[in-house]
N, CA, C and O of each residue as an XYZ file, in Angstrom:
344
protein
N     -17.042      6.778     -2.619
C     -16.458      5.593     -3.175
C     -16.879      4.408     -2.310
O     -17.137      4.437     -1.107
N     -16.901      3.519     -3.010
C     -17.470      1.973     -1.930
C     -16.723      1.336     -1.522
O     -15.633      1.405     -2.090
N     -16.829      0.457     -0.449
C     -15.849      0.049      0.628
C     -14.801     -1.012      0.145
O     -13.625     -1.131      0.488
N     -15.225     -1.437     -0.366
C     -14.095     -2.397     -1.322
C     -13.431     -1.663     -2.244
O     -12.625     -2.494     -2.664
N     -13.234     -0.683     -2.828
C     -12.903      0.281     -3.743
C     -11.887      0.995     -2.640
O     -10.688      1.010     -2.919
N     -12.315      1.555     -1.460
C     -11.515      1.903     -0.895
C     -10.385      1.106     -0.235
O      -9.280      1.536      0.096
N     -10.887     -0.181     -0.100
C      -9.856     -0.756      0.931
C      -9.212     -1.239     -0.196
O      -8.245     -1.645      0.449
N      -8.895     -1.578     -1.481
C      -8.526     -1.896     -2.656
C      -7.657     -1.006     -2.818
O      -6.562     -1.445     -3.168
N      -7.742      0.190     -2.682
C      -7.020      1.483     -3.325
C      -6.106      2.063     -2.169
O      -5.063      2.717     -2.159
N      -7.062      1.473     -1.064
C      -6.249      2.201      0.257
C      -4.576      1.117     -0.009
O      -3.397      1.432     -0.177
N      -5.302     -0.188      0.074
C      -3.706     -1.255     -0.075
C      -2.812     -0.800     -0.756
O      -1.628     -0.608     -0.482
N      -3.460     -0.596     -1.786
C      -2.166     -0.379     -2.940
C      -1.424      1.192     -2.773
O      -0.246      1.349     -3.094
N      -2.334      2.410     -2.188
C      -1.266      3.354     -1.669
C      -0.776      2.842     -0.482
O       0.354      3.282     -0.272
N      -1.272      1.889      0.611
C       0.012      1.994      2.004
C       0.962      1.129      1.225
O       2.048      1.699      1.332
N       1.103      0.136      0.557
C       1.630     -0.874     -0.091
C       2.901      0.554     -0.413
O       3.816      0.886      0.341
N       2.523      1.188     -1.813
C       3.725      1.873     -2.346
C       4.280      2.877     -1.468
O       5.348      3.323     -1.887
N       3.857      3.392     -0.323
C       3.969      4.228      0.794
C       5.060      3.436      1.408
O       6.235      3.782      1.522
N       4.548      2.396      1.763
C       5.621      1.701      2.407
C       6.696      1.345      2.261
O       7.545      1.299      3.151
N       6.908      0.893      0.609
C       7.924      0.966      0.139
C       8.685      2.341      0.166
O       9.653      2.367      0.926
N       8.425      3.424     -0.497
C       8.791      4.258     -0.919
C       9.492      5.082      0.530
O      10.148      6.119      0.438
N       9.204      4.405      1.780
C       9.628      4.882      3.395
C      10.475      3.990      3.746
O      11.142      4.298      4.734
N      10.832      2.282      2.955
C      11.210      1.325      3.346
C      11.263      0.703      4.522
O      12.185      0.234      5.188
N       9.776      0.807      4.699
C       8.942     -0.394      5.806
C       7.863     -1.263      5.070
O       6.677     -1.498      5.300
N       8.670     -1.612      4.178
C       7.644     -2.257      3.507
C       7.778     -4.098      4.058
O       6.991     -5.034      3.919
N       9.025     -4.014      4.648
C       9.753     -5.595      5.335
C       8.624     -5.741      6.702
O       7.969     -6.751      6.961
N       8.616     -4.861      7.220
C       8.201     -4.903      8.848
C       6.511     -4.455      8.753
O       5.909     -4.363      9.823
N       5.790     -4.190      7.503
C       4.161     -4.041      7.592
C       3.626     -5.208      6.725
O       3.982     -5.676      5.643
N       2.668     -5.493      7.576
C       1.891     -6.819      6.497
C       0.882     -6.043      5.968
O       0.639     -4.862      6.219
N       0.215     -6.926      5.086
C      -1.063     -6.417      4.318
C      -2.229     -5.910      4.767
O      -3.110     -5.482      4.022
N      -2.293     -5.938      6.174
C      -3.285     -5.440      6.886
C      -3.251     -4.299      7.405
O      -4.151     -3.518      7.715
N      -2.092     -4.245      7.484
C      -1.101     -2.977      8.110
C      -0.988     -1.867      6.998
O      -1.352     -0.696      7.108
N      -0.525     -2.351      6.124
C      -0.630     -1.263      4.872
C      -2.183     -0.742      4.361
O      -2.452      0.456      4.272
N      -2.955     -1.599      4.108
C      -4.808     -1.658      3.788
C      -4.975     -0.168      5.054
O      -5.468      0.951      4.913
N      -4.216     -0.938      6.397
C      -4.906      0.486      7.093
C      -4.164      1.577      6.816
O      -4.572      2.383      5.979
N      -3.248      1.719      7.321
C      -2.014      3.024      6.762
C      -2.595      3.844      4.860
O      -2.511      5.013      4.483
N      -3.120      2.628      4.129
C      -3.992      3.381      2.942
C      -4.734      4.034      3.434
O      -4.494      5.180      3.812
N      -5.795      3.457      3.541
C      -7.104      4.129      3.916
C      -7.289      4.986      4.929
O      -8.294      5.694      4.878
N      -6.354      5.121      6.092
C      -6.064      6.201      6.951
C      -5.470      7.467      6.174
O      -5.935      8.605      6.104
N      -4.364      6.962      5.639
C      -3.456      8.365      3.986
C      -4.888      8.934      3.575
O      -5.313     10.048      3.881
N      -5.503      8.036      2.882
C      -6.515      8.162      2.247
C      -7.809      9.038      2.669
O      -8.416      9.430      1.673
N      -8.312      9.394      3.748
C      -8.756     10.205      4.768
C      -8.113     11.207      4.996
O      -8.881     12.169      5.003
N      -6.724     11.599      5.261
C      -6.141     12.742      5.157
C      -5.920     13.285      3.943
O      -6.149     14.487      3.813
N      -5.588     12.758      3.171
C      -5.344     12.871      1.919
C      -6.458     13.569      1.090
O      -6.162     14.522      0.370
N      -7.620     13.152      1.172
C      -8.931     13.419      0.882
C      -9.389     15.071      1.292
O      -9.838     15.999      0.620
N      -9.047     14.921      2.665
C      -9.210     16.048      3.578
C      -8.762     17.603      3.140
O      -9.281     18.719      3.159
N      -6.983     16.770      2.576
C      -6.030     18.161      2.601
C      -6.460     18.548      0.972
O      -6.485     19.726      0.615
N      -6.784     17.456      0.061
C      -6.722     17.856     -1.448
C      -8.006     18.586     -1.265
O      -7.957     19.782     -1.553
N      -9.630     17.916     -0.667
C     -10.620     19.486     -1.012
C     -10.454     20.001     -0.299
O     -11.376     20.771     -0.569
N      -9.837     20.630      1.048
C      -9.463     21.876      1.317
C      -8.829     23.117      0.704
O      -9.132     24.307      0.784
N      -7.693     22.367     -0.039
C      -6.831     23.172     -0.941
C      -7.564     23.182     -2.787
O      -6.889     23.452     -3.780
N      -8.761     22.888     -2.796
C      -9.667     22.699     -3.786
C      -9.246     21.863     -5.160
O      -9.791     22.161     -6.223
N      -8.371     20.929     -5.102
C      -7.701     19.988     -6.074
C      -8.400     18.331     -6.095
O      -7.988     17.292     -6.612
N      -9.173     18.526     -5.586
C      -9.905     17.096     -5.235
C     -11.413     17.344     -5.296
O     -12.075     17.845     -4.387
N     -11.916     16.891     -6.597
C     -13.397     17.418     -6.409
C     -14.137     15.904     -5.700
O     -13.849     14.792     -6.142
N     -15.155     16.127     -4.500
C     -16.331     14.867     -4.761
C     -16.617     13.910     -5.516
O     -16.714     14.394     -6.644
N     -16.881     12.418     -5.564
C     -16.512     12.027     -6.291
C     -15.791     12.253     -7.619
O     -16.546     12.121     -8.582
N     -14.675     12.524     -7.888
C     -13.715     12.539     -8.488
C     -13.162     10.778     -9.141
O     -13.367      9.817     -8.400
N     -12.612     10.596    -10.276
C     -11.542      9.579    -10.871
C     -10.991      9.275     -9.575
O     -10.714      9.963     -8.592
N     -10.866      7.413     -9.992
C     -10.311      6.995     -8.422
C      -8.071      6.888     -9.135
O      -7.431      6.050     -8.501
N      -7.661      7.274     -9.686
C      -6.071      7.663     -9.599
C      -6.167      8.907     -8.867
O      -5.396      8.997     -7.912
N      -6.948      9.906     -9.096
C      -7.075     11.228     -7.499
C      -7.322     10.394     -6.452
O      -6.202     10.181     -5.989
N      -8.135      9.782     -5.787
C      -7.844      9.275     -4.632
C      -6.853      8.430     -4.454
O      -6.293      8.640     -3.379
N      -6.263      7.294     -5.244
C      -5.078      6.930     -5.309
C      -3.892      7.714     -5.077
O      -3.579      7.442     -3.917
N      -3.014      8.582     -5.566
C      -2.699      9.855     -5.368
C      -2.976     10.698     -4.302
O      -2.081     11.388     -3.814
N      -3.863     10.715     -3.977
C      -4.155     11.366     -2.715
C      -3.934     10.080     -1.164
O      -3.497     10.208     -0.021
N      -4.368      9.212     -1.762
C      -3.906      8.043     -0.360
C      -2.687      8.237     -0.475
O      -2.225      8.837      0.496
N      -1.896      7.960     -1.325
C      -0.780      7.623     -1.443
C       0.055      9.155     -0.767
O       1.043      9.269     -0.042
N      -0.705     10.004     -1.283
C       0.433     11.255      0.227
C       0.166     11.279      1.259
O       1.003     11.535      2.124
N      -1.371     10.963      1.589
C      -1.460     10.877      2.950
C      -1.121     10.098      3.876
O      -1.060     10.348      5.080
N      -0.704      8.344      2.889
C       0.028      7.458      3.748
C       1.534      7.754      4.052
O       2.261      7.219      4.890
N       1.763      8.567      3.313
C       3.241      9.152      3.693
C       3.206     10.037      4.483
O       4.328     10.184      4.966
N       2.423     10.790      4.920
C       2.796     12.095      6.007
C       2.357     11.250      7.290
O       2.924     11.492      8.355
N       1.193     10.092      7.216
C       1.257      8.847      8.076
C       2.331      8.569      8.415
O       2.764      8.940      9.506
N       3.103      7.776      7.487
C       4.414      7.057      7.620
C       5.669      8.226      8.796
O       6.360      8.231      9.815
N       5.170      9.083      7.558
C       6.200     10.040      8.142
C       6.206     10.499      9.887
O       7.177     10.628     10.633
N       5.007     10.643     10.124
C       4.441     10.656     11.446
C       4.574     10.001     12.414
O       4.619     10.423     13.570
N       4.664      8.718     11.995
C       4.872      7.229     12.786
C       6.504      6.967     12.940
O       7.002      6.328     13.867
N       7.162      7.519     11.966
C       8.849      7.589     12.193
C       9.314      8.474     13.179
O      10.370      8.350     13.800
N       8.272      9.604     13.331
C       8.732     10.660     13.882
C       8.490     10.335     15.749
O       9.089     10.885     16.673
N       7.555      9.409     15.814
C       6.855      9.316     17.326
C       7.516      7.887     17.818
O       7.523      7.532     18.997
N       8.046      7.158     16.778
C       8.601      5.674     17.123
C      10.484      6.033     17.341
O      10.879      5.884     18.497
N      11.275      6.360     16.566
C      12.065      7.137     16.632
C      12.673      8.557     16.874
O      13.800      9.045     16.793
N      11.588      8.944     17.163
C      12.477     10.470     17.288
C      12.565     11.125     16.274
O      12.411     12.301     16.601
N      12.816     10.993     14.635
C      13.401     11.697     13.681
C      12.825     10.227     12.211
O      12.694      9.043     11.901
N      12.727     11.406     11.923
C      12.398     10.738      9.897
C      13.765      9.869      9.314
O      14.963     10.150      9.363
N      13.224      8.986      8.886
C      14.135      7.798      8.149
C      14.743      8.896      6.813
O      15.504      8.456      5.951
């Protein structure tokens, strides 16, 4: 996928990630763009491992797929900043 495509897609999963963890007050848009596209890399990772994510694939699968990986992100970052999951 191309780099604007990703950082496009990455936003909009840390964006709903963020919400959906409710840090969406305390991350700016730059912050989320990365938290996407970082999801988005794991995300990528865990779906063709577990063979549900083909190579270029439809970008709502990578959407979908950022979008869990910015959450086990999120989730990660709650866990090392606090101690315990929101």
């Amino acid at each position: 996928m191309g780099w604007i495509a990703t950082i496009i897609i990455g936003g909009i999963a840390g964006w709903l990630a963020s919400m959906v963890m409710g840090r969406d007050a305390s991350m700016g848009i730059l912050l989320n763009i990365v938290v996407g596209v970082v999801g988005g890399i794991i995300g990528s990772f865990i779906g063709t491992q577990m063979g549900f994510l083909a190579p270029g694939g439809a970008w709502l699968s990578y959407l979908i797929t950022a979008f869990i990986g910015a959450i086990i992100l999120l989730l990660v970052a709650n866990l090392i900043q606090r101690g315990r999951v929101r």
